[in-house]
N, C-alpha and C positions, 0 to 999 in steps of 0.2 A: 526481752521487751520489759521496759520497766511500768509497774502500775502508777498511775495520775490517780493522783486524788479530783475525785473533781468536787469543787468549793458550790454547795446549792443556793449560797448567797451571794455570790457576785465576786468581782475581785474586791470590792471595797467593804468586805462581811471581815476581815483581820481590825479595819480602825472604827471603833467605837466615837459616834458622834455624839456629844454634848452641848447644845446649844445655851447660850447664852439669855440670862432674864437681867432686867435692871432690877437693883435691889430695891427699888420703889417701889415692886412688885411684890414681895417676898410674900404680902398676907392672902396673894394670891395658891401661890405653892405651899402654906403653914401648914396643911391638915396631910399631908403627901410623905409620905418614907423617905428618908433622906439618908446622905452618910457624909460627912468632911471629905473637903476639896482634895485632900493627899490619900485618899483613899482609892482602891483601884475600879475603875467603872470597866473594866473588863472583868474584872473575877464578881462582884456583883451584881452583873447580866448573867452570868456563865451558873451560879450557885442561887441565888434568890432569887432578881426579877426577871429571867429570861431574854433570850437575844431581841425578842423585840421591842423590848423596854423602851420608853422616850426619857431620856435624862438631859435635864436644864440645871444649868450651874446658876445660882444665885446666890450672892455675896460666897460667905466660905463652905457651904455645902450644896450639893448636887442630889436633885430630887426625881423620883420617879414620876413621873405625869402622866402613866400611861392611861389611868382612870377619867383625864381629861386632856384629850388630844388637843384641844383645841389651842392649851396653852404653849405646846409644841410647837405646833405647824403656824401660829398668826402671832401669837407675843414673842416670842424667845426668837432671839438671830443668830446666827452661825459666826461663829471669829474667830 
């Protein structure tokens, strides 16, 4: 009998989502932890900001917003 891992986050806890901000925005996200777009947002959450981090990509770096969710879930869209 082989052991299952069982995943406590869902099947969709492997892809790391990013939502998108217009960069019209940016001085919204300015004061927020950031790291360049080529940079990995799975080793990131996994080493610094933790799996439930919210990360929104605007223009070429990707910010933590978890400080203010709000930017997450009503400005930033999914693409």
């Amino acid at each position: 009998m082989r052991n299952l891992k069982i995943n406590p986050y869902g099947d969709n806890a492997k892809r790391v989502r990013v939502k998108y901000l217009s960069s019209r925005y940016q001085s919204l996200v300015k004061g927020f932890p950031n790291f360049h777009k080529s940079g990995s947002t799975k080793e990131m959450k996994e080493r610094y900001y933790g799996r439930g981090a919210l990360l929104v990509r605007c223009g070429q770096f990707i910010y933590n917003v978890t400080g203010d969710p709000k930017i997450y879930f009503e400005s930033a869209i999914i693409n």
